[in-house]
ChimeraX commands (.cxc) that place a marker at each C-alpha (Angstrom):
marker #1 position -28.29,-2.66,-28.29 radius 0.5
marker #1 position -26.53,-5.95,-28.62 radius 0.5
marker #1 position -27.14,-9.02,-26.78 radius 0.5
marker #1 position -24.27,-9.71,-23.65 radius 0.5
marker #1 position -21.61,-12.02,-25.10 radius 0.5
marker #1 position -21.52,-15.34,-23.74 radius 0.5
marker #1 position -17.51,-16.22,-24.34 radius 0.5
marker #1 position -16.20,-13.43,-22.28 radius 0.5
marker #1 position -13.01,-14.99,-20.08 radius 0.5
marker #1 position -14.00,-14.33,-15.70 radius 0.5
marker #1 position -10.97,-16.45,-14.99 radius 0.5
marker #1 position -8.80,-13.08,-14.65 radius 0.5
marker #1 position -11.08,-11.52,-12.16 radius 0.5
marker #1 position -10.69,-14.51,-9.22 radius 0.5
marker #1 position -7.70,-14.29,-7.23 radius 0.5
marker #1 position -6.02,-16.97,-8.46 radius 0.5
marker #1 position -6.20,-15.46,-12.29 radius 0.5
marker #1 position -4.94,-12.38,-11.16 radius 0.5
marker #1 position -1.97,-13.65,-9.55 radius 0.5
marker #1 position -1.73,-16.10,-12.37 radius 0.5
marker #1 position -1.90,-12.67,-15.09 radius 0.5
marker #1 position 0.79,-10.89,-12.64 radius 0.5
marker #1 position 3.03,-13.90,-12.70 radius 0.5
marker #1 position 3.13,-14.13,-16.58 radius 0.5
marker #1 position 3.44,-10.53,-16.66 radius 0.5
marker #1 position 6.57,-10.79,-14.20 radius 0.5
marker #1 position 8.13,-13.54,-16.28 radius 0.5
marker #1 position 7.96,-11.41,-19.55 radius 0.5
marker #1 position 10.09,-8.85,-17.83 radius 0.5
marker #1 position 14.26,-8.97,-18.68 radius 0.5
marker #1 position 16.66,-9.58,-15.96 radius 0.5
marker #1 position 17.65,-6.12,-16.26 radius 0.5
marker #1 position 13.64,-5.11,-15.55 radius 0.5
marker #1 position 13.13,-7.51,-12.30 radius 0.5
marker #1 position 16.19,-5.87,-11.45 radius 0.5
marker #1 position 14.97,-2.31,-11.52 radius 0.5
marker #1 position 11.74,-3.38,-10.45 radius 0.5
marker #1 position 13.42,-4.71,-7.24 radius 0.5
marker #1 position 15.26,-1.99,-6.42 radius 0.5
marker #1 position 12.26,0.78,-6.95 radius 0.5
marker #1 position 10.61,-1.42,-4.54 radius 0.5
marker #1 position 12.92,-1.33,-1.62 radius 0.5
marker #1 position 13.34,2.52,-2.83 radius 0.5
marker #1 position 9.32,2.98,-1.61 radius 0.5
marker #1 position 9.98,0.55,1.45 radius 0.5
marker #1 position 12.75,3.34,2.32 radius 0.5
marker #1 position 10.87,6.22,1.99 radius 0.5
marker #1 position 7.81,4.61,3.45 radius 0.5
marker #1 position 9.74,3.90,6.39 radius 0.5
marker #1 position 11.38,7.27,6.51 radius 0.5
marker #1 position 7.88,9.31,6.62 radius 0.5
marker #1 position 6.69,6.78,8.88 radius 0.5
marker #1 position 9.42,8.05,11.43 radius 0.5
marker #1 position 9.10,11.57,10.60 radius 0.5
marker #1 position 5.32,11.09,11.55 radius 0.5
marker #1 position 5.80,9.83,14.59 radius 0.5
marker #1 position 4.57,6.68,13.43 radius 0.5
marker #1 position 5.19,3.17,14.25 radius 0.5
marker #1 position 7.30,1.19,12.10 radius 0.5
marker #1 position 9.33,-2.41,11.63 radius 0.5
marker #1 position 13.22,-1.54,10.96 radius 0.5
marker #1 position 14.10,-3.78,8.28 radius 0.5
marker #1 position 17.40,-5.04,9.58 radius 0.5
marker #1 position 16.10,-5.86,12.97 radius 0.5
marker #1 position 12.73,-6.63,12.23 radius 0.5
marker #1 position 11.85,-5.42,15.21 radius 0.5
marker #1 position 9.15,-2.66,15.97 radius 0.5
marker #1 position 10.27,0.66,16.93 radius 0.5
marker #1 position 7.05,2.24,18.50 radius 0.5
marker #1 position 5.51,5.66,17.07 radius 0.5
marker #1 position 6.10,8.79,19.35 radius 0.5
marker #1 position 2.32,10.08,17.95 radius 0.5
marker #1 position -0.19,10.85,20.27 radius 0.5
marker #1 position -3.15,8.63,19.09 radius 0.5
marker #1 position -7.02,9.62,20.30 radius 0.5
marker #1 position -8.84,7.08,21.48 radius 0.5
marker #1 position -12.18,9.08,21.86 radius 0.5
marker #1 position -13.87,11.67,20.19 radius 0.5
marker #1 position -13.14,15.12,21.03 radius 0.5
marker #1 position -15.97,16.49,23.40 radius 0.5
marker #1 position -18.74,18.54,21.52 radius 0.5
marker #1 position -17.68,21.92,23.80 radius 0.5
marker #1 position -14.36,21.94,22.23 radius 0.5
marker #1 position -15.92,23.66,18.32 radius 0.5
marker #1 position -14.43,25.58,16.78 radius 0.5
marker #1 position -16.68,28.81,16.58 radius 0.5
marker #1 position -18.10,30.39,13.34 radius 0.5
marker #1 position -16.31,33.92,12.24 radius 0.5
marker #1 position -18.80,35.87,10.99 radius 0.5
marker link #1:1,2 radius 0.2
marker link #1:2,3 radius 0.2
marker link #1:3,4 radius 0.2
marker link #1:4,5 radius 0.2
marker link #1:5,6 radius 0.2
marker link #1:6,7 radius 0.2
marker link #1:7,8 radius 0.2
marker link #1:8,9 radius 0.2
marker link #1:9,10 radius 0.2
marker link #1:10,11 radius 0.2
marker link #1:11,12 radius 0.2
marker link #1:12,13 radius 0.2
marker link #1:13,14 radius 0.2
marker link #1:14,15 radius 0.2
marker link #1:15,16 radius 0.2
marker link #1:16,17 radius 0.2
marker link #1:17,18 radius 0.2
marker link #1:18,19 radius 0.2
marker link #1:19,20 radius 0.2
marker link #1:20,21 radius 0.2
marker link #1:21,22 radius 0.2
marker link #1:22,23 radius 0.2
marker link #1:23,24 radius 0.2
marker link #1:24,25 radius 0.2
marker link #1:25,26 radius 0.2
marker link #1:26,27 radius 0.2
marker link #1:27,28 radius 0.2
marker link #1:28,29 radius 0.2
marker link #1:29,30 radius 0.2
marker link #1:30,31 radius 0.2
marker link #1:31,32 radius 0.2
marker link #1:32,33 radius 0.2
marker link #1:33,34 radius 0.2
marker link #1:34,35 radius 0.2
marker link #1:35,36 radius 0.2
marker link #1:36,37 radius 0.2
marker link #1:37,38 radius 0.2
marker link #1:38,39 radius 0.2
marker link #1:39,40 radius 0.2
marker link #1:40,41 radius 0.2
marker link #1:41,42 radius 0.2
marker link #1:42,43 radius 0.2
marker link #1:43,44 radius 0.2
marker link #1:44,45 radius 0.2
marker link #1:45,46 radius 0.2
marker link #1:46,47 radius 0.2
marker link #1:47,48 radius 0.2
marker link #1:48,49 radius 0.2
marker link #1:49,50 radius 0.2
marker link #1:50,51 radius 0.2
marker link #1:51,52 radius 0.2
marker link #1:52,53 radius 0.2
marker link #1:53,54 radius 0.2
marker link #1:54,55 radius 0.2
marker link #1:55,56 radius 0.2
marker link #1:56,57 radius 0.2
marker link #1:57,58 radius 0.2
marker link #1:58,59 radius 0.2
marker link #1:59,60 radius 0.2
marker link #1:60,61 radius 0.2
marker link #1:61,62 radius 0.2
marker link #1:62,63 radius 0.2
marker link #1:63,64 radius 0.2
marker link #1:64,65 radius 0.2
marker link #1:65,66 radius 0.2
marker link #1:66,67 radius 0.2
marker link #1:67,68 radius 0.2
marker link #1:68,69 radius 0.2
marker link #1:69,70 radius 0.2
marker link #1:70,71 radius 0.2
marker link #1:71,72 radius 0.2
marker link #1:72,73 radius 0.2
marker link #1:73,74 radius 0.2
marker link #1:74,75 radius 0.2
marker link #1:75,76 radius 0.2
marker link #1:76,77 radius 0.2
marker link #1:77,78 radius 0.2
marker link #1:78,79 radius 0.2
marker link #1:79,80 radius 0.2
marker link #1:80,81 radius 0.2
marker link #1:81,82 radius 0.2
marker link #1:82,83 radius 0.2
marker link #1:83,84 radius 0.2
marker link #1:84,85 radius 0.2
marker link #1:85,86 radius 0.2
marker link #1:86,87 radius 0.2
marker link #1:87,88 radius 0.2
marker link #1:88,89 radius 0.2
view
């Protein structure tokens, strides 16, 4: 087995590398890229929002800003221990 090597770079693992790595990485991209990278991301905020309001969940709308609250019945205790569901056998 060989010894650990002592020159190995941490500076990518802190948070400031990584956002330093993602920013070089961003700048490498075209114009044409950022734009398509743009767009797929409001693509996800879309659909994110969309299944978010099919859930019953509650959401910000994006030209408003505002919340629009969920419709989803939310448990705030556990369910009582008579309730089981019983073993078929």
């Amino acid at each position: 087995m060989s010894a650990p090597e002592d020159n190995i770079d941490w500076s990518p693992t802190t948070w400031e590398g990584s956002r330093r790595a993602q920013l070089r990485d961003w700048m490498k991209l075209s114009l044409t890229e950022k734009w398509q990278a743009v767009e797929e991301m409001a693509d996800l905020a879309r659909e994110t929002i969309e299944r978010r309001r099919q859930q019953g969940l509650p959401y910000i709308y994006p030209f408003t800003r505002e919340l629009v609250p969920g419709r989803a019945v939310v448990r705030e205790e556990p369910p009582d221990s008579s309730t089981k569901a019983q073993d078929i056998t």
